[in-house]
N, C-alpha and C positions, 0 to 999 in steps of 0.2 A: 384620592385624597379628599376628604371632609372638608365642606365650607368652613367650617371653623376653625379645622389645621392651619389651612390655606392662609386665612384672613390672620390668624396670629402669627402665621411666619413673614406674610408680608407688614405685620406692626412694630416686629423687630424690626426690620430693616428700617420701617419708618423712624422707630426709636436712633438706631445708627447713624442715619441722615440727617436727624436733628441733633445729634453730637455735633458730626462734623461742621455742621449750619454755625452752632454757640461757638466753634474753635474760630471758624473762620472773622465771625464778627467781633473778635479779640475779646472777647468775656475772659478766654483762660488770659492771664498773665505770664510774658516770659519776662526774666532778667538775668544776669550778670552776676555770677559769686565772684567776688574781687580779693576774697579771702585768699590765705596763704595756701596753695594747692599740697606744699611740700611738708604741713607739719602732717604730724599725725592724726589718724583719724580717731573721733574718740565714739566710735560708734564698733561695740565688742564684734569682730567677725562670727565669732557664732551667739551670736542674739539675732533677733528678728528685726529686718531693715526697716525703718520708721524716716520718714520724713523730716526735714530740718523747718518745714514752715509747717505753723501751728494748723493751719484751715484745710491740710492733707491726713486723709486717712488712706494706710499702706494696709490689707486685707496678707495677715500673714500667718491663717490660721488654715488654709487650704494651700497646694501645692498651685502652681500658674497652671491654668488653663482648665483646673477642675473644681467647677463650679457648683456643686453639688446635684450634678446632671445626670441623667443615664442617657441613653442610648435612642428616646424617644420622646426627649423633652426637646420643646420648640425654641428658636429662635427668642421669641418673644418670653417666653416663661425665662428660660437662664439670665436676660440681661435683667427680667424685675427679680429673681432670684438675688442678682449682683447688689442693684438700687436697694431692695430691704437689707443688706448685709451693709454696704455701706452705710446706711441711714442710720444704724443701730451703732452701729462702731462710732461714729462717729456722736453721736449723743454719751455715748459710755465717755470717750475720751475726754467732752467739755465738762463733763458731769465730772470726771476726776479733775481736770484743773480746776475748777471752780471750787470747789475742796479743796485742793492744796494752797490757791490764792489768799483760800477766806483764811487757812492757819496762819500762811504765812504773816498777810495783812495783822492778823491778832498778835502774832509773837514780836516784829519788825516796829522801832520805834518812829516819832511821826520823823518825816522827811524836813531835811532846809529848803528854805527858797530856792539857794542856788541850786542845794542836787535837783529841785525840781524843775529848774530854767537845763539844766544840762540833760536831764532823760529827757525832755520835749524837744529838745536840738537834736538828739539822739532819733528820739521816735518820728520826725519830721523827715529824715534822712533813708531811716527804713522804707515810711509809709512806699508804698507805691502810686496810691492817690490818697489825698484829705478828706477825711470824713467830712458830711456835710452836719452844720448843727444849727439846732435854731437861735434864731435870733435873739431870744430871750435870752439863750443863754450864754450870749457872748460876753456879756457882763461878770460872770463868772470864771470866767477862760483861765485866772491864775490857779482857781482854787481847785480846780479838775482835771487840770494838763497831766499829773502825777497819774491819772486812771485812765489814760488813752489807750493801754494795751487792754486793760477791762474792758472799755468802750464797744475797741474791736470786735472781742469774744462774745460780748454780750450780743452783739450787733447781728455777730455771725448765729448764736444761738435761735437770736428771736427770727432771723429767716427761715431758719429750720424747723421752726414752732409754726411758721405763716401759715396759714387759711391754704394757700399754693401750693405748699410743699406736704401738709399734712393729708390734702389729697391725694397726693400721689403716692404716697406711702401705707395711706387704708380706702385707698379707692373712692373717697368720697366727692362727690362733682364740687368743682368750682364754681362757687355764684356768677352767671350770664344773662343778657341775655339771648331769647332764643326765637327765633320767627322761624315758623311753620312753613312749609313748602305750599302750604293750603290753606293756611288759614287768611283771611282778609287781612290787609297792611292793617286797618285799626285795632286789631284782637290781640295783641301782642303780647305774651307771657313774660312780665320782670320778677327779677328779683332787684330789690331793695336794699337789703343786706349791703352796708358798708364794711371795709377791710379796709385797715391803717396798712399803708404802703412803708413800707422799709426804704431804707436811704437806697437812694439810686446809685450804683456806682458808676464807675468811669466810662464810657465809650470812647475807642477810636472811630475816625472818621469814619471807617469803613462799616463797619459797627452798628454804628448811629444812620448809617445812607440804608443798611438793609434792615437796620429794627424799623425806617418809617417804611420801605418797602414791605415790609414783611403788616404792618398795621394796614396799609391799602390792599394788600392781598386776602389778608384774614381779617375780618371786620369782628370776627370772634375772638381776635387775641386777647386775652385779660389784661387790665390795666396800660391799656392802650399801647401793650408791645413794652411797657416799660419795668416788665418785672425783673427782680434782680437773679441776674447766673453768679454764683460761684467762682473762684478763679482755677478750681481742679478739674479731671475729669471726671471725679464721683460727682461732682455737682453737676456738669454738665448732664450725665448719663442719668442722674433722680431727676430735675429738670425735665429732661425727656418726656421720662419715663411720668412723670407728672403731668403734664401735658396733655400728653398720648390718656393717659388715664381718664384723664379730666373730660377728655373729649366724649371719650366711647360713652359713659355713661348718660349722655346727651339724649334724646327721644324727638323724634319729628312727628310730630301728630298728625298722620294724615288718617283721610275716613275706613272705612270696614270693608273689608272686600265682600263680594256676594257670589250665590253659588246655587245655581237653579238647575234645573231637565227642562229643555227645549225640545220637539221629536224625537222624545227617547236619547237625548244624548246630552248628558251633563255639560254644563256651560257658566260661564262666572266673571266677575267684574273684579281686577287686581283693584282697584280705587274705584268705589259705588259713584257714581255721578255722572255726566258729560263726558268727562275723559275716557271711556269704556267704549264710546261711539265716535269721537272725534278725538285726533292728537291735541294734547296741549301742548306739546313738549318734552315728558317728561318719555324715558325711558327705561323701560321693562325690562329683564333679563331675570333669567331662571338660575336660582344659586342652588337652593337643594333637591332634586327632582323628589317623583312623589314616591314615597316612604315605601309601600309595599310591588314597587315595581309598574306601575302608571304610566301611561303615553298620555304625555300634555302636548297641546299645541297655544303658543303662547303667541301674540300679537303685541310686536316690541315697542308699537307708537302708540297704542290703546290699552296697553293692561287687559282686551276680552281674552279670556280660553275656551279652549274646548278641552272636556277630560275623559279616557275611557280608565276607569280603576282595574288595576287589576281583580283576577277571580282564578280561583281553584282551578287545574284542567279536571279535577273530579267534580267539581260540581256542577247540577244541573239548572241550577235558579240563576246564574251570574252575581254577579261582587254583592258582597255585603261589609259593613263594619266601617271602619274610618283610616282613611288615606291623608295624608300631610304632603304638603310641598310650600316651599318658601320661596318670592319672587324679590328682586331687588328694586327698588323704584327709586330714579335718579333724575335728576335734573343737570345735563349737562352744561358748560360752557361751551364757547366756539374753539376755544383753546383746547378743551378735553376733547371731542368732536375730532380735532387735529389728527391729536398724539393717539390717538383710539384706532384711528382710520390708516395710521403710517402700516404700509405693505410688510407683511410676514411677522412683526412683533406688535404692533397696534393691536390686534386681537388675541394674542397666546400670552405676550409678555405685560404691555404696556395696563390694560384691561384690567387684570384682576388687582393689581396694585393701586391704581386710581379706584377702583371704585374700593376698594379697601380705605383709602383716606376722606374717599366719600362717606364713608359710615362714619368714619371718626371727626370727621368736621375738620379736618387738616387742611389750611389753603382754601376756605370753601369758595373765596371771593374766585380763584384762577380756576381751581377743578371743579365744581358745583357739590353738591351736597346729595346723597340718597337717605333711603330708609328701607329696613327690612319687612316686607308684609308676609309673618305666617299666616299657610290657608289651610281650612281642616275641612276635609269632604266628610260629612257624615252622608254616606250613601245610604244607610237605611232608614233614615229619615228624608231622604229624598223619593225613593222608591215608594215608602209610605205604606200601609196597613196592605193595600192589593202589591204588592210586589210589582210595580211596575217595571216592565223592563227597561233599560236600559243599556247601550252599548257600550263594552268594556272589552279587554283584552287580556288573554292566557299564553301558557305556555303548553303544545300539544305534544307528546313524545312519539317520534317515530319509529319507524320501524328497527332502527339500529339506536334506540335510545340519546337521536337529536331532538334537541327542543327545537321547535318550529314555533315561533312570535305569531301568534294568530290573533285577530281581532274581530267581534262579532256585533253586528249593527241590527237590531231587531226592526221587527218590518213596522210601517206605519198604514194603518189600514183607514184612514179618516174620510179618504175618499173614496179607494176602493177597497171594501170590506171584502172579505173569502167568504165566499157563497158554498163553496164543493162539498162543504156538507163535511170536509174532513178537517179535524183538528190540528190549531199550528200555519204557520204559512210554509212558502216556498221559501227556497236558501236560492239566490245567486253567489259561486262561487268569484273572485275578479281578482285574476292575478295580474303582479304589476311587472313594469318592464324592465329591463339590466340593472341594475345603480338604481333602483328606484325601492324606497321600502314600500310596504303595501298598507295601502289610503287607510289614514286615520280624519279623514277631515269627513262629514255628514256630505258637505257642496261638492265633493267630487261626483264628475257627470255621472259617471257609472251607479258609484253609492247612491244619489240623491235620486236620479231616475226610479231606480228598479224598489227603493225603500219605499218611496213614492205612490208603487204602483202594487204593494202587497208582500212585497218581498223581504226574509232576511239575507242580509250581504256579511257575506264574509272575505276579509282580505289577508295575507300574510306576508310575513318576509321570507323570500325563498333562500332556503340552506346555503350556509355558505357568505347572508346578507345579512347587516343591521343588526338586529337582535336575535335572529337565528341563530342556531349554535350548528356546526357542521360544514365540509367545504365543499363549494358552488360545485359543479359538473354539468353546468350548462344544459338543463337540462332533460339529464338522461333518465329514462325511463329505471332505469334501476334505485336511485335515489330520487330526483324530485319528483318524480311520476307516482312511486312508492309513500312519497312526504305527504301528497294530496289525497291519496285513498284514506291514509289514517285520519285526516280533517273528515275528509267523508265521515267515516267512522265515529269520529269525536262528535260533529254537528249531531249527529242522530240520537243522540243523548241529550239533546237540549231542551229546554221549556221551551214551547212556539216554536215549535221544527216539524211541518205536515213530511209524515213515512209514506213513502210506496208501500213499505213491510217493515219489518224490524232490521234496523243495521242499516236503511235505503232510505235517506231521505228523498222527497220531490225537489232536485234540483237540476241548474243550466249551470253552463261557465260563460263567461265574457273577458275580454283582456285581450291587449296587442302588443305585440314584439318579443318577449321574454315571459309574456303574461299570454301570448298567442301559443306560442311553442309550449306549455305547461298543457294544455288544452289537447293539443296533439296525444301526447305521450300518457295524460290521464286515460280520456275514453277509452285509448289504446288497448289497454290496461285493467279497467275497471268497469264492467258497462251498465254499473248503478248511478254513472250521467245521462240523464235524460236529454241533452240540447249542450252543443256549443257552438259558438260563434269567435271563431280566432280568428283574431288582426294580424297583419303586416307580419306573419310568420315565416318561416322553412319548412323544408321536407329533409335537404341533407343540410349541414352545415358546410361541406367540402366545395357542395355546386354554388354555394351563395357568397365565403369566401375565397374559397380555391378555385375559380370557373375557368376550366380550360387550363389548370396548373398555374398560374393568372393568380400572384396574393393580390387582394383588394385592401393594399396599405391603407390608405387615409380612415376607412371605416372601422376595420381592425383597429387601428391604434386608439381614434377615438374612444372605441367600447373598453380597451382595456386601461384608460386612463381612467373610465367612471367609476370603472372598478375599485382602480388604485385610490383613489378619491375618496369613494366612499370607505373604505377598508374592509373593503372585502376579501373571503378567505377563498382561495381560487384555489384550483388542483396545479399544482405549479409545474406541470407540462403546458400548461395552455400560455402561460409565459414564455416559456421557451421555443412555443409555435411561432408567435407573433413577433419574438425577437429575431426568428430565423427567417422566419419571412417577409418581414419587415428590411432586411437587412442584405438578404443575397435573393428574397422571389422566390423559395421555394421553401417546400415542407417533408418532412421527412414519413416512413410510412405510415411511424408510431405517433407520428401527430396527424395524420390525414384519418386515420383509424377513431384516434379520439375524438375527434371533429363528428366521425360517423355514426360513431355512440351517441353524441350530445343530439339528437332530437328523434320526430318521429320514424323518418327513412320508409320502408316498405311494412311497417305496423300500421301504415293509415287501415290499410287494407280490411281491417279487421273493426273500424268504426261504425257501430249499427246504430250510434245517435246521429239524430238530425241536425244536419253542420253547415253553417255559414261562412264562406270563408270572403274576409275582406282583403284585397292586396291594393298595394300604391301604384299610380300611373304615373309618380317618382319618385318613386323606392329607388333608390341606386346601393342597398344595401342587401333587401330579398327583393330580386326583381319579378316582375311579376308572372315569369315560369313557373316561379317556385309554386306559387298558387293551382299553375296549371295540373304539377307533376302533382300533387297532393288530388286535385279533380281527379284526375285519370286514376292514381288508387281507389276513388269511391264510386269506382262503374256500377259496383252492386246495392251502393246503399241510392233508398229512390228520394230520401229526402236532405237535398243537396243545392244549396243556390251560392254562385259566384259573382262577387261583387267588385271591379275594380273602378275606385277612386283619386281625386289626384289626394293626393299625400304619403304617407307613410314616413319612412325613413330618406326623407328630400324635404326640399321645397319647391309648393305649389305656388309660382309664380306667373304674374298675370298673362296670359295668350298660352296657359297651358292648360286652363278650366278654375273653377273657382272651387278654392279649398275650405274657405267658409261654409260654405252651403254647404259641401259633401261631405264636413262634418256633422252639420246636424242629420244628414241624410242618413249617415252610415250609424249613427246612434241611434235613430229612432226604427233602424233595420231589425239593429240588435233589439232592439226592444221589441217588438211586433214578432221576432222568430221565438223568443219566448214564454210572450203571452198563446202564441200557437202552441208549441210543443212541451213545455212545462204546466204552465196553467190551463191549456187546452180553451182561452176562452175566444179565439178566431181560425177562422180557416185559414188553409197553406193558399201561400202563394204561387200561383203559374207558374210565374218565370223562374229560369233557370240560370241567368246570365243576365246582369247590367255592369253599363259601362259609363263613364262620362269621357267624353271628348276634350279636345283643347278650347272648343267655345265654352265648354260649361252644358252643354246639352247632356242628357240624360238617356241611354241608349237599351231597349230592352228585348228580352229575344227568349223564344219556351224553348232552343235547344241550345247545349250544355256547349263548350268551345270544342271539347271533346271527339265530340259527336265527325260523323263520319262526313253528315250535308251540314254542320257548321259554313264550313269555308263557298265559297264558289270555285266551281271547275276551272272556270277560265278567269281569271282577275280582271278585277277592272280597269285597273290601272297595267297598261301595256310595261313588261320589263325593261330596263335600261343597260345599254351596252356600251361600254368602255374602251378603246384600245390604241389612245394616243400613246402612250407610254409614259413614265416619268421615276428619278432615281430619287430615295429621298434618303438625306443622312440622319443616324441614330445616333443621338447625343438625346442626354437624360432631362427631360425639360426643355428644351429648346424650342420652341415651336410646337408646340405638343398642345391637347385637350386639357382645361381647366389651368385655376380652379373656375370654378364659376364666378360670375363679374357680379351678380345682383342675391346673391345667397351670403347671410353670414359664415366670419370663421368660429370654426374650423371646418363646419359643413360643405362650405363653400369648395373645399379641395375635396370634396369626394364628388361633385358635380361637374359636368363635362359643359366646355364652352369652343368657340370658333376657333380650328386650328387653320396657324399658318403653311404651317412643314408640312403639307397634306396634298392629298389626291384630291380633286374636288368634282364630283361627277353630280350634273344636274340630272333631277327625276321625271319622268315623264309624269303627264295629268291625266286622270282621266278623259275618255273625250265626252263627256256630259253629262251631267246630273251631279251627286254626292258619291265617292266611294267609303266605306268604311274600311279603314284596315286598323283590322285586329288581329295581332299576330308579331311572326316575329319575322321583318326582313331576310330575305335570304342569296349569300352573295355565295361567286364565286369568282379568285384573285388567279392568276400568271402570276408567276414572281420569279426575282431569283436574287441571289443578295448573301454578304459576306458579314458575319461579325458575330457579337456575342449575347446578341439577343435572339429570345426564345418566342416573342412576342411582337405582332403589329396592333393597332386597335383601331374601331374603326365606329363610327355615329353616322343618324340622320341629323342634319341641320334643318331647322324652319327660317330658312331668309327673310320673313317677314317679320319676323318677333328677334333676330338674331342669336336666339334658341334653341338648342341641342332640343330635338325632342324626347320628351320622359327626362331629361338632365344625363340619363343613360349612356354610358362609355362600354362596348362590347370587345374584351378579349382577342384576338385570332392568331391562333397557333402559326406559327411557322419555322423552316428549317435553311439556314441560312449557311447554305455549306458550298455555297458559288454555282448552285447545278438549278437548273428550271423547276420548279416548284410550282405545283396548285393546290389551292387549300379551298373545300367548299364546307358553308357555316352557315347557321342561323344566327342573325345577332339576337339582341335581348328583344321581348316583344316590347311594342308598342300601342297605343290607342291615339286615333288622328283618323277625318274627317278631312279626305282630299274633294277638291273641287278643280275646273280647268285652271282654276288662276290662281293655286297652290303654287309656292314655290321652295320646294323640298330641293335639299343636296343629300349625297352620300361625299362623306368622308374619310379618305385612311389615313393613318401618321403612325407616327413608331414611338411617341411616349405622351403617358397621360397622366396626371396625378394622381385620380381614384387608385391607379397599381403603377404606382411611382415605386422603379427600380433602377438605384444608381449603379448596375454594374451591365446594364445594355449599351453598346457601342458597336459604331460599323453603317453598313446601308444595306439598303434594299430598294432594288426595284421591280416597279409597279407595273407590270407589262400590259393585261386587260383586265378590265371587271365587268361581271354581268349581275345585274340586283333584278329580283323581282318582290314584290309586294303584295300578302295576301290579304282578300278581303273580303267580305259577307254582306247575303244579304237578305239575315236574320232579325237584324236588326231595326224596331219603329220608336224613332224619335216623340221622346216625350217630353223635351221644352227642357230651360235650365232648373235645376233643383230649387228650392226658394229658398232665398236666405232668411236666419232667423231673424226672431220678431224684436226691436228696439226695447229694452229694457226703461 
């Protein structure tokens, strides 16, 4: 729907409202016919119904309810449809009394005193209130009682005639005045223009309490609340509709908006002045986006944007020509504020109607006032006589004719210019993550870095998301793998895009999580990527959410709420994965299959670009196997460095390593692997493998984890043996792992915290020096146990921090059918820096929130456990990463 639909269906309603307003503050008159019910009526049943009071007009030249409307006339058009019908009718009608008066007057001879002392008794009786007269002319009072009903008429004409009323019936404004939301209090625009007020009529109390409320609320009401209503409802509803009128046509004069190229990237002031860098106040909101399909980003306390216009996917120069978009600029009250803010209809419902009345100046003193700012991009007068480039955004068609929302940042070369001698820069591709559209802002780290440093960046919405057209598959090499070769393709057609050859531009990928996993299935696929570096990715989907048959409720639901949120179009098996496993713990084969499509699985295998993988040291989402299983594919490819971090998909909370640092660390990686391998302008680095620890130390080593002499033969840390025994009961939650105590929700229940209901086995320490364990603990349980669970689970604790280590909850199968049972596992790996005076526990319990399943019940007991812990020593400590530099 059109802002302008919009805004006149919501001015009808405001027209309705102020009906009901004049009804209530007894402007209409009711009374009492004491007439004889039982004579005859002298009104012809088949003639047209007319009213017995003269100041009613009855509309009996349409059928009820058809208004001369069609099928797409608004709210607001049918009621001033109604007001001009009435308005008109009603002038015809006094127009013919007035002519029949003036005969009659001429033919009728003059009147006696008495008959004229008995029609003034008479007309006194009638009146409902006494007209008011001047004083002058009370002197006269014998000689004019005979023309009280003229009086009336004439009375009621000339309102009809008023300065008030004739606006609203040819839309001309009311004289006001009108102060500026900007202009200084002394600058003030009057009009001077005097209007003779017509007789006031009567108010009831109630009446008179809400016309002075109604003057303290609207400082704009004319004639200070005191103009006269009609006692009909056509008077009410012109009224209105006069009002309403009178208002719209109203103008706030605020300054011009601006609209420049900052880095290549169009930028603009909704209001030129201070306000565009500091809030005053006032509030911004986007009513008509921009005309030819444009990604604005608007700044709702500032009025600044940012705009990428759109451009042809056939063309090779980017946007040209002029884009439009309209901004609202309001100044609220603390009452609007209120009723704007109230949960679920504050913003869908309450919103568009307030600021609707905001335009029209309706109540300005309670709701505040706005003004509409059209903006005109004239982009080729920005670009200017050299075509400057600029970033703007298209639609790319893929392979099965989906549009893919693409958007293109051209590089900035100010500081480092492209030396290689070949024309055009580098493209970094930077795909975004779940629920996430892809970066329209210049200040995203990724954008601003790599633009920065000589680069074009390109980002999109992946299939299935935002402005993409096509549905999600998470994914899969068949479609979004497919979606990014055609970018490929599309980029190499660009102005400013350095070729390998024709069809191949020079380009890396970068991006984590959903943006990591694109990265996989591309190279995969296409081996016209030179360089990628994927974040907090997978290998399968099945081992990250399904681990050990194991749903990982909390994380799952979370991703598919973003989904839902954002309105995103999903393959709606993947709904019905999550509700089934969500729901009874398990998955069916036809959704574990789908799982195993959605990423890269054993296609890494086949990646000959040089690949960075980053993983979290707490990820409790892709733990950081997943990272491993991906390594061990790329045994063949030699240029390969693995990097784990504390963050990811978790939080990096304090005694686990510092997550500040490690992100500027793991951004300035990605940058450096593709000034190596894209740009070619530094050598590779050594290492093959860093880590950081839960101090925050930085840990590095030239062989891969992979690798056969990674691990040490003998650990350093001596294994631990368990076998007091103990039975523990399985009830859902009870005693169980998480959520986590110092992580927000919803995060918080995918994080593992200190169970009670548990086995609690202390670890042995090294006996001296530093151990490194990098890897994944490795236990094995005795058991035996009765019930209906499929599943025990089991963590390292740090007693000193009272922190799960990695936040990490590990799955462990088990078969609970009353007979001895041993189950030997690896839990998930870990990164920790044991010393003697470590004080590590291992953990088991039978329910945890991360794979919260309410239909586990029964016990098991815990006969012995033997843990051992591996550990290297590959690795030379290179101090904590530095945090970045105070802005």
């Amino acid at each position: 729907m059109s802002a302008a639909s919009y805004v006149g269906r919501v001015g009808g309603l405001a027209i309705a409202l102020g009906v009901g307003t004049a009804i209530l503050t007894g402007q209409g008159v009711a009374y009492a016919d004491d007439t004889d019910t039982s004579a005859p009526s002298s009104v012809d049943a088949g003639s047209p119904a007319s009213s017995t009071r003269d100041d009613t007009v009855t509309l009996d030249r349409q059928p009820l309810g058809k208004h001369r409307t069609t099928d797409r006339t608004s709210l607001a058009d049918t009621v001033k449809n109604i007001v001009d019908r009435v308005a008109a009718e009603r002038e015809k009608r006094a127009a013919d009394r007035a002519d029949s008066e003036a005969d009659a007057e001429a033919d009728a001879p003059a009147a006696r005193p008495s008959d004229r002392r008995k029609h003034r008794e008479s007309a006194d009786e009638q009146e409902s209130a006494p007209a008011q007269q001047d004083s002058s002319a009370s002197t006269e009072a014998a000689d004019t009682s005979a023309a009280a009903p003229s009086v009336e008429r004439a009375r009621g004409l000339a309102w009809l005639k008023s300065p008030r009323v004739v606006a609203g019936r040819e839309a001309e404004a009311a004289p006001k005045t009108v102060t500026s939301l900007w202009t200084p209090p002394g600058a003030l625009v009057t009009d001077d223009t005097q209007v003779s007020a017509p007789a006031a009529p009567r108010t009831t109390v109630v009446g008179g309490l809400l016309a002075a409320l109604n003057r303290v609320l609207d400082p704009d009401s004319s004639n200070n609340g005191s103009a006269p209503i009609g006692g009909s409802l056509s008077d009410l509803v012109l009224l209105a509709g006069a009002r309403r009128e009178a208002a719209q046509v109203q103008t706030l004069a605020i300054p011009p908006y601006s609209v420049d190229v900052a880095a290549g990237v169009i930028v603009g002031c909704t209001v030129s002045g201070p306000a565009c860098t500091t809030p005053d106040g006032s509030v911004y909101t986007l009513k008509d986006g921009p005309s030819k399909g444009g990604k604005l980003t608007l700044d709702a306390t500032t009025g600044a944007f940012r705009f990428l216009p759109f451009a042809d996917e056939n063309t090779s120069n980017g946007p040209s020509g002029i884009e439009t978009f309209s901004v609202l600029v309001a100044q609220n009250t603390k009452f609007t504020d209120a009723i704007t803010g109230l949960p679920i209809i504050g913003g869908t419902l309450i919103t568009p109607i307030v600021q609707a009345l905001q335009q029209a100046n309706v109540l300005s003193g309670l709701l505040g006032t706005a003004e509409l700012q059209n903006i005109e991009v004239n982009i080729d007068d920005l670009r200017g006589v050299t075509d400057t480039p600029v970033a703007y955004t298209t639609f790319v068609t893929s392979w099965d004719g989906t549009q893919i929302s693409t958007n293109f940042f051209p590089a900035i070369d100010t500081n480092f210019p492209d030396i290689d001698g070949n024309p055009g820069f580098e493209t970094i591709f930077n795909g975004p993550g779940l629920a996430q559209a892809g970066a329209t802002d210049p200040a995203d780290p990724f954008v601003s870095s790599f633009r920065s440093l000589g680069y074009n960046v390109v980002t999109w919405d992946p299939r299935g998301e935002f402005a993409s057209g096509g549905v999600l598959q998470l994914d899969s090499p068949q479609y979004e793998g497919q979606d990014v070769s055609e970018l490929i393709s599309w980029v190499a057609t660009q102005n400013g895009v350095e070729l390998d050859k024709a069809n191949d531009p020079t380009m890396g990928m970068v991006g984590v999580s959903y943006g990591g996993g694109i990265q996989w299935v591309t190279a995969a696929g296409d081996n016209r990527v030179d360089a990628i570096a994927p974040g907090w990715s997978w290998n399968t989907l099945p081992d990250s959410l399904y681990p050990h048959n194991a749903f990982r409720t909390t994380y799952s639901a979370i991703l598919l709420l973003g989904l839902v949120e954002t309105r995103a179009r999903i393959n709606p098996q993947i709904y019905g994965g999550i509700l089934t496993g969500a729901t009874l713990g398990v998955l069916t084969p036809s959704q574990i299959q789908l799982l195993q499509n959605s990423g890269p699985g054993q296609t890494v295998r086949g990646i000959s670009a040089p690949t960075l993988i980053f993983q979290g040291t707490v990820d409790v989402l892709f733990p950081l196997h997943q990272s491993i299983v991906n390594l061990g594919y790329l045994a063949d490819n030699p240029n390969v460095k693995l990097i784990w971090f504390c963050g990811g998909h978790g939080t990096c909370l304090p005694g686990q390593g510092n997550g500040t640092a490690d992100s500027v660390w793991t951004l300035t990686e990605s940058v450096k692997w593709m000034q190596t391998y894209v740009k070619d302008l530094i050598p590779a680095d050594p290492n093959a493998f860093e880590w950081t620890d839960q101090n925050g130390d930085r840990w590095t080593s030239t062989v891969r984890p992979t690798a056969d002499d990674f691990y040490d033969a003998i650990s350093k840390v001596p294994s631990t043996t368990w076998n007091i025994g103990k039975t523990l009961p399985i009830i859902p939650i009870i005693g169980g792992s998480g959520p986590g105590p110092l992580a927000p929700a919803p995060y918080s229940y995918g994080n593992g915290s200190e169970a009670t209901n548990a086995v609690t086995i202390k670890l042995n320490n090294p006996a001296s020096g530093e151990a490194n364990v990098v890897g994944a603990p490795h236990v094995v349980i005795d058991y035996s146990g009765l019930g209906t669970s499929r599943h025990i689970y089991a963590q390292v604790l740090d007693k000193s921090t009272g922190l799960v280590v990695g936040n990490i909850v590990s799955p462990v199968p088990v078969t609970l059918n009353g007979r001895d049972q041993q189950v030997e596992i690896d839990l998930e790996d870990i990164a920790y820096t044991m010393t003697p005076a470590s004080d590590l526990e291992l953990q088991i319990f039978t329910t945890a929130t991360p794979f919260l399943n309410l239909t586990q019940f029964g016990f098991v007991n815990i006969k012995s456990v033997e843990v051992s812990l591996p550990t290297t020593s590959q690795g030379t400590n290179q101090g904590p990463n530095p945090l970045p530099m105070a802005v």
